[in-house]
C-alpha angles and dihedrals in degrees: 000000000000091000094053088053092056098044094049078046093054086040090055095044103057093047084061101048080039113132112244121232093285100246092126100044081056090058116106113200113246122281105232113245104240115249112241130175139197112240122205126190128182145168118209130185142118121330084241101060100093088049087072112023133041105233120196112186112211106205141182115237130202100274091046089257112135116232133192133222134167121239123226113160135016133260091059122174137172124191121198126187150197092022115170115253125262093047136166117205132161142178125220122181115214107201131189132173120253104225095200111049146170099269115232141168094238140358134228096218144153120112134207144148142226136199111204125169139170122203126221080246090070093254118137142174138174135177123188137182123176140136133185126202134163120232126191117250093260088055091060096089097050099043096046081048080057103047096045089060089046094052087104083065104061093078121127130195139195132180111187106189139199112265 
């Protein structure tokens, strides 16, 4: 008897140490799917801005490499996708004056910039800053001479980070 009871014991035991079908041994976890996301950099102003000065936009392109493009004519946008997260861009504007213009009696003018982007994670920022004036022909020196010392000042940013 007693060895019948350690026998059906032993017996117990195994089926419960047993290995399943190996169906879950097989199983792999999950590869995350990469976050991407969609950057888009503009530059918005008067009509009459690149009348009066040459614009350059530096940009940061999907691989972090910086490109340049000329500007002329506002609005200007640029949309790049599919960009690695996490990812640093950024937009800065060169300006220069143009010295020989079209003559006018006034000019629509006032000039900024904006990054925006969306992840495929649904996550999405923009900043924007942009204004838009008219001044009268005998304000154009002064105002290129402005905007030529402000030119530091149209630099945009953008961190995308990692969730």
């Amino acid at each position: 008897m007693k060895k019948h009871i350690a026998l059906l014991f032993s017996i117990a035991t195994l089926s419960m140490t047993a290995c399943g079908n190996g169906e879950d041994n097989d199983k792999k976890p999950p590869v995350p799917t990469p976050v991407t996301a969609t950057v888009t950099y503009s530059i918005t102003g008067g009509t009459d801005i690149t009348t009066l000065f040459n614009i350059e936009a530096e940009y940061t392109d999907t691989e972090g490499q910086t490109v340049t493009e000329t500007v002329d004519a506002l609005p200007w946008e640029k949309s790049i996708e599919n960009v690695e997260v996490p990812y640093s861009g950024s937009l800065k504007m060169k300006i220069t004056a143009v010295e020989n213009y079209e003559a006018k009696e006034s000019y629509n003018v006032g000039l900024g910039g904006s990054i925006g982007y969306i992840t495929s994670d649904n996550r999405m920022e923009s900043n924007s800053l942009s204004s838009t004036m008219t001044i009268a022909a005998d304000k154009t020196t002064e105002y290129q001479e402005t905007i030529v010392s402000r030119a530091d000042t149209y630099n945009y940013t953008v961190e995308i980070a990692e969730k």
